[in-house]
Kinemage of the C-alpha trace (Angstrom):
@kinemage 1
@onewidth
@group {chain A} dominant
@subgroup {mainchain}
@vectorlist {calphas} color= white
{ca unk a 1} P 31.993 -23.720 68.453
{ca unk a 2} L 34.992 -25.315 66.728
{ca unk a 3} L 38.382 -24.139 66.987
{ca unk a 4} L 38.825 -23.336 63.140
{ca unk a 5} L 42.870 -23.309 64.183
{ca unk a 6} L 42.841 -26.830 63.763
{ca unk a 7} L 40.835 -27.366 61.009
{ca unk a 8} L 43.367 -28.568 57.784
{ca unk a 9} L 40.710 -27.086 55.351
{ca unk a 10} L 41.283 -23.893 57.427
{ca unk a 11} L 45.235 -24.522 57.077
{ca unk a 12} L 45.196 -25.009 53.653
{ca unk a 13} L 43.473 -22.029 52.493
{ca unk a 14} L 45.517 -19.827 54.344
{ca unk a 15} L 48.331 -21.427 52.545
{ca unk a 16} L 46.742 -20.795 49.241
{ca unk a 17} L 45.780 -17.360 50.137
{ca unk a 18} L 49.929 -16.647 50.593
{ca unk a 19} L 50.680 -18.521 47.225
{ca unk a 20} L 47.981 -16.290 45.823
{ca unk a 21} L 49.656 -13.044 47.057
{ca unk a 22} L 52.755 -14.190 45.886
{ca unk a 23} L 51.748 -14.743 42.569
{ca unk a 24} L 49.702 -11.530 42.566
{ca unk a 25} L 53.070 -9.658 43.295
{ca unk a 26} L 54.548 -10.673 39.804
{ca unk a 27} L 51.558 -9.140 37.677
{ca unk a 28} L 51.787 -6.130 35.712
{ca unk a 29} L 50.535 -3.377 37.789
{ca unk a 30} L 47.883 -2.488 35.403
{ca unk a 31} L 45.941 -5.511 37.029
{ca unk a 32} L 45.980 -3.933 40.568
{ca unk a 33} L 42.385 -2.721 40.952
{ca unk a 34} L 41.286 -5.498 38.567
{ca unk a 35} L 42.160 -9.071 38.588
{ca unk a 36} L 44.790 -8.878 41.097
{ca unk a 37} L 42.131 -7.425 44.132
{ca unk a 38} L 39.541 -9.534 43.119
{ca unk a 39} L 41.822 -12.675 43.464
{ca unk a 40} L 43.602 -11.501 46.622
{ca unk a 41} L 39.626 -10.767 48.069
{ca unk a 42} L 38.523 -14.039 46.803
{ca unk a 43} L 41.710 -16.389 48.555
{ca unk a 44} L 41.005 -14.042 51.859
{ca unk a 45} L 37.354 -15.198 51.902
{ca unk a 46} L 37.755 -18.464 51.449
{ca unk a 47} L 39.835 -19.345 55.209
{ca unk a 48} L 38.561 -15.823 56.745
{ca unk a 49} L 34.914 -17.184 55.983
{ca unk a 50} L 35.921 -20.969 57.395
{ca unk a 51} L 36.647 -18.821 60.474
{ca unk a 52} L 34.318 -17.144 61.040
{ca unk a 53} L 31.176 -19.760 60.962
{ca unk a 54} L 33.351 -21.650 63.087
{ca unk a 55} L 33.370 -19.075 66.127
{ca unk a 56} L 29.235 -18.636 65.067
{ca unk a 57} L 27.141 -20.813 67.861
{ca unk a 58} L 25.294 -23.229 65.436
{ca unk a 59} L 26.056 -25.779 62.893
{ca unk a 60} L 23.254 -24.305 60.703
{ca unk a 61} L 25.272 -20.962 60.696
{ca unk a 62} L 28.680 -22.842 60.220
{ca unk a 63} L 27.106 -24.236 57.051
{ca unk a 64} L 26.418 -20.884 55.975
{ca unk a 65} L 29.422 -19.699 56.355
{ca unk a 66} L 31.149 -22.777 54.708
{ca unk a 67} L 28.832 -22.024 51.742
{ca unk a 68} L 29.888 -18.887 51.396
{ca unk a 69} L 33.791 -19.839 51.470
{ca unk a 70} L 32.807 -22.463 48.670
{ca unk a 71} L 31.847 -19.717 46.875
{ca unk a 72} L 35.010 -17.822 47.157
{ca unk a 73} L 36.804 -20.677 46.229
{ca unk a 74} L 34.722 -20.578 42.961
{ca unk a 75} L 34.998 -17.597 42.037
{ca unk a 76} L 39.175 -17.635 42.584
{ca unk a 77} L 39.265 -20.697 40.607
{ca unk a 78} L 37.301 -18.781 37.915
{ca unk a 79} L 39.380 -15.899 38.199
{ca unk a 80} L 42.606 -18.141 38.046
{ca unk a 81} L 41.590 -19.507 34.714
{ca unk a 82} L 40.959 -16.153 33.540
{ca unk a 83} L 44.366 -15.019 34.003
{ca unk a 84} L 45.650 -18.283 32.712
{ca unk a 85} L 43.621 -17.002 28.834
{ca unk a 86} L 45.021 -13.989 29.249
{ca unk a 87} L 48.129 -15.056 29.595
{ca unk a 88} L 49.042 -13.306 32.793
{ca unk a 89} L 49.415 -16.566 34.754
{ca unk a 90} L 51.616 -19.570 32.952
{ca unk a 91} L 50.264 -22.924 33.080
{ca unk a 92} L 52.648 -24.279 35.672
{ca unk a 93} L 51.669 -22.044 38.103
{ca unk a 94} L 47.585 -21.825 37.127
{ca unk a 95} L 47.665 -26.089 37.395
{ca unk a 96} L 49.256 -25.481 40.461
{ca unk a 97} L 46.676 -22.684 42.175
{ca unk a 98} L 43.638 -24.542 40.761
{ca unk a 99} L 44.248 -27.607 42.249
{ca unk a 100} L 45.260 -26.434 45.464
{ca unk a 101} L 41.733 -24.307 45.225
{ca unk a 102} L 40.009 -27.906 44.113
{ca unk a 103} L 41.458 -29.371 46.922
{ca unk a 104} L 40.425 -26.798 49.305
{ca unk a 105} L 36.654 -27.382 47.699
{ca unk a 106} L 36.283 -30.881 47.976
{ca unk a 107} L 37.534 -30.385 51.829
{ca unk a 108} L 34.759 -27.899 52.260
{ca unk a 109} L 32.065 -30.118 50.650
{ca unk a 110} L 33.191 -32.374 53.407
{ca unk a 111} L 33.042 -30.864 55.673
{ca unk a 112} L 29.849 -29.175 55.358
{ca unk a 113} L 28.223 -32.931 54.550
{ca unk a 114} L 30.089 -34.134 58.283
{ca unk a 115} L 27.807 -31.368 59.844
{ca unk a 116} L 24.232 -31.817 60.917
């Protein structure tokens, strides 16, 4: 078991999951049960997932679980970009999200390679 508390992947995502809400709180409303949820879910996953494989008993399930916050990071960078096109996000702030999220992916590649 690790203590996923003192992880700095684990710090840093929860840090990008409060830009993230931030952010979220300055889109149009219309976005609520589109974009917006699917990017708050995403940022959520990413540390909550971290977490969680970190409290599981194995390294094999640790890996899984760091797999599957790799994938939320994806999928938020994705989603990031998106908005970006659309024009609901301005550049500034996308550059800024994305490569927090980049960092927080390389960190978990890391991470998951330290592990057995």
């Amino acid at each position: 078991m690790h203590n996923y508390k003192d992880l700095k992947v684990w710090q840093k995502a929860i840090d990008l999951t409060v830009e993230v809400y931030k952010v979220m709180a300055l889109l149009p409303t219309d976005e609520r049960f589109g974009l917006i949820s699917q990017m708050k879910r995403c940022a959520i996953s990413i540390s909550s997932n971290i977490a969680e494989g970190a409290g599981r008993g194995s390294e094999a399930q640790f890996k899984y679980f760091l797999n599957i916050s790799q994938g939320s990071a994806f999928e938020l960078e994705t989603q990031l970009i998106i908005s970006n096109r659309l024009e609901l996000l301005n550049d500034d702030t996308t550059k800024s999200l994305v490569d927090q999220t980049t960092e927080i992916q390389k960190m978990i590649y890391s991470l998951e390679k330290k592990l057995k």
